[in-house]
N, C-alpha and C positions, 0 to 999 in steps of 0.2 A: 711395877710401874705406877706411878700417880696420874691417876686419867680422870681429868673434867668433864660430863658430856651438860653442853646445855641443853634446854627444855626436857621438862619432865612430861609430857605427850607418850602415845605408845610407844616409838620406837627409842625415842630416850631410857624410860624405865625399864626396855626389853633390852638393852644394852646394861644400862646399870646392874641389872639382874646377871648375866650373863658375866659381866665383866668384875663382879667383885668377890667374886668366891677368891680371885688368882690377881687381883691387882687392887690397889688404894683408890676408891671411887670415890668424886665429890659430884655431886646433881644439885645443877643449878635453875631455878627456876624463878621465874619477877611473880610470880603467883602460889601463893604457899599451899593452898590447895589443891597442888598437882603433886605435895610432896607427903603425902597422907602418907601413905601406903607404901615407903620405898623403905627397904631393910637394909641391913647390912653398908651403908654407902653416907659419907657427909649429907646432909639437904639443907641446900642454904638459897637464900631470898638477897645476900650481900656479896657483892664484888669484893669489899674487902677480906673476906674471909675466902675467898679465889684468889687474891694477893699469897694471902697465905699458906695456903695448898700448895702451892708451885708447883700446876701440873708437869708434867712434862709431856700430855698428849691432852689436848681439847678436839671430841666430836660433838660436830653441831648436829644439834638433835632437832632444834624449831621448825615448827612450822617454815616453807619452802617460800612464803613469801619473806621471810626475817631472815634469812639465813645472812643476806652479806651485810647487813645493819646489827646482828649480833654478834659478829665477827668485833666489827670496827666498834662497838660497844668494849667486850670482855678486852681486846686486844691491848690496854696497858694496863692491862692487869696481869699478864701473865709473863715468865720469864723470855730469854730470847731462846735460850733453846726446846723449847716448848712447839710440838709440831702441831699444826691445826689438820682437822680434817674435817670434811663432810659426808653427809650418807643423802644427799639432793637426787630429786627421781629426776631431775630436770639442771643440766651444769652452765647455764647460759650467763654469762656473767661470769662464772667462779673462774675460771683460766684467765682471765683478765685481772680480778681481783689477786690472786696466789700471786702472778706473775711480780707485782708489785708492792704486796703485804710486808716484804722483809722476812718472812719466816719459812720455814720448812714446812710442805703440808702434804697431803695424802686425799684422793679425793675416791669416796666408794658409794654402789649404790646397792644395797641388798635389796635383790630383789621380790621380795614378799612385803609382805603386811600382815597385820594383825587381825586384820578387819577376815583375811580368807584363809589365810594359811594355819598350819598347825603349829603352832612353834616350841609342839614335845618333839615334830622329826621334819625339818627341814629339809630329808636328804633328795628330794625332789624338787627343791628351789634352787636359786642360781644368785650369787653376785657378781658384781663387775669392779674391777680395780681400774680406776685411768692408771693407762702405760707412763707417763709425764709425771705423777708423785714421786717421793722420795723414796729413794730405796730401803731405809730402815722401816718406814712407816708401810711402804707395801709389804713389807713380811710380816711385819705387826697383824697386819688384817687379813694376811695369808693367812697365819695360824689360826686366827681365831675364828675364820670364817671353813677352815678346814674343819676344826674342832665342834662348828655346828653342822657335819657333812654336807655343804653347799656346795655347788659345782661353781668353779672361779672363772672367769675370764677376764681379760687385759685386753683394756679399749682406750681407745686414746679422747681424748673428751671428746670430740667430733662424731666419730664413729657408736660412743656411747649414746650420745643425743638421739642420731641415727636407729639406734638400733629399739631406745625407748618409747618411739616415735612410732615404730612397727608391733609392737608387744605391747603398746599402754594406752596408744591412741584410737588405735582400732577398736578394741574388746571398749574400753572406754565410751565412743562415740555411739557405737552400735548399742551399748545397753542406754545410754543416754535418750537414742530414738525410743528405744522400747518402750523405756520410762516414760517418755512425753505423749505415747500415743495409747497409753493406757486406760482402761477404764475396769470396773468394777465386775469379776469374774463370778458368780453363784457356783458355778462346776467347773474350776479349772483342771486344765491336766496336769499331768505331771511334768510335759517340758516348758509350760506355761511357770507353773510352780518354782521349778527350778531358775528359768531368768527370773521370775518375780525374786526370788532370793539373792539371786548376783546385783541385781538394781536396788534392792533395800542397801546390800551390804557398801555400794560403792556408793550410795549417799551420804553413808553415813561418815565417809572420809572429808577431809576441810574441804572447802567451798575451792580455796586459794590455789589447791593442792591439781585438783580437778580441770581446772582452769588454765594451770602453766603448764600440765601433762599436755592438754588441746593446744596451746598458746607456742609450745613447741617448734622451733622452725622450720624442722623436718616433719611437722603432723598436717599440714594441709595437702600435700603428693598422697598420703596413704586415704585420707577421705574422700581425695578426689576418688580413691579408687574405690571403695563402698556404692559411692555416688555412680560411678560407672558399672558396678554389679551388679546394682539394684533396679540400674533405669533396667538394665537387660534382660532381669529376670522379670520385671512388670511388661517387659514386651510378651516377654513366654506366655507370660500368663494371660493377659492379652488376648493373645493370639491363638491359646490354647495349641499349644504346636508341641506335640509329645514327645517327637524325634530331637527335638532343640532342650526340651527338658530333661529326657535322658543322658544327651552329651553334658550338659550342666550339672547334672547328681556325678555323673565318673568324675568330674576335673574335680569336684567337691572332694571323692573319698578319696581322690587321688592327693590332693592335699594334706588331707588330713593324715596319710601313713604317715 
């Protein structure tokens, strides 16, 4: 298959990588110094030479603020049977955009990063396929997302939102606090150590990215609920009250199974 992915950013190149041992890759980028380092795959800075490719699958790989203004960019440029897809942590907009694009599209969200994940073995990540893509294009990313042993699940773009809202918002927010109230440690510990690690690594993702994950319209229900754990657990502590902090530590490990 002849597959376009725009931006060459992490997960663009982690695709290009991935996807050209077994298919015709073109990586397209408007900055040519993203395309240093890409093997085996076209690197091209020109639309018209995307004319020329005639994908037959374009993933948009940009940054999550560009995604539906690099759509409507590449978009006559490419054939009509050409299926667009996305890999967006955030689909707000995209079902509305697809709906009315004219083309056939496929919308996924692998869910890792570069930034924490290992991506020599995957088999302990997860993606999501919206149930509402095209059916060739869903088995398109079946496979290949099988072939990276990911665990798949089919969400319908609502329930995805939903669900990214629970798993991106929270860990998200909570190392955000961390980060804000931080200061300068001589003898840190080790679980001190270990958030200082998770809060470097998640700054170091786009500003933009960090932003639509919180901006989500399912992410303010889940903060609220931080915001209600934490007034409670400042009563505990408070109050110094050890019977209310014991039942707090079980609900905790009870969680956590």
């Amino acid at each position: 298959m002849k597959i376009l992915i725009l931006g060459a950013g992490k997960m663009g190149r982690f695709f290009a990588d991935t996807l050209s041992f077994h298919h015709d890759v073109c990586l397209f980028d408007t900055d040519p110094k993203q395309l240093r380092f890409v093997y085996n795959a076209i690197r091209t800075t020109d639309l018209e030479e995307v004319k020329t490719f005639e994908p037959e699958l374009m993933i948009n790989a940009v940054t999550i603020k560009y995604t539906i203004e690099a759509f409507k960019t590449v978009i006559p440029y490419l054939p009509k049977n050409c299926i667009l897809s996305d890999i967006a942590s955030v689909k707000t907009g995209l079902k509305e955009f697809y709906e009315t694009c004219g083309f056939r599209y496929v919308s996924t969200h692998p869910m890792f990063g570069p930034t924490f994940a290992s991506l020599s073995d995957l088999s302990t990540q997860s993606a999501i396929i919206i149930k509402e893509s095209d059916f060739l294009g869903k088995a398109f990313f079946k496979d290949v997302y099988s072939s990276l042993r990911l665990k798949i699940f089919e969400y319908s773009f609502e329930k995805h939102d939903q669900t990214t809202a629970y798993s991106l918002s929270i860990p998200f927010a909570s190392t955000l606090v961390f980060g804000s109230v931080m200061r300068h440690q001589e003898a840190p510990g080790t679980t001190f150590k270990r958030h200082m690690a998770i809060a470097q690594g998640l700054m170091s993702e786009d500003d933009y990215l960090l932003q639509e994950i919180l901006f989500n319209p399912f992410a303010p229900e889940q903060l609220e609920k931080i915001r209600e754990k934490l007034g409670y657990l400042l009563e505990i502590v408070k109050d110094k009250d050890a019977e209310k902090m014991q039942t707090f530590l079980r609900t905790v490990r009870k969680n956590l199974e």
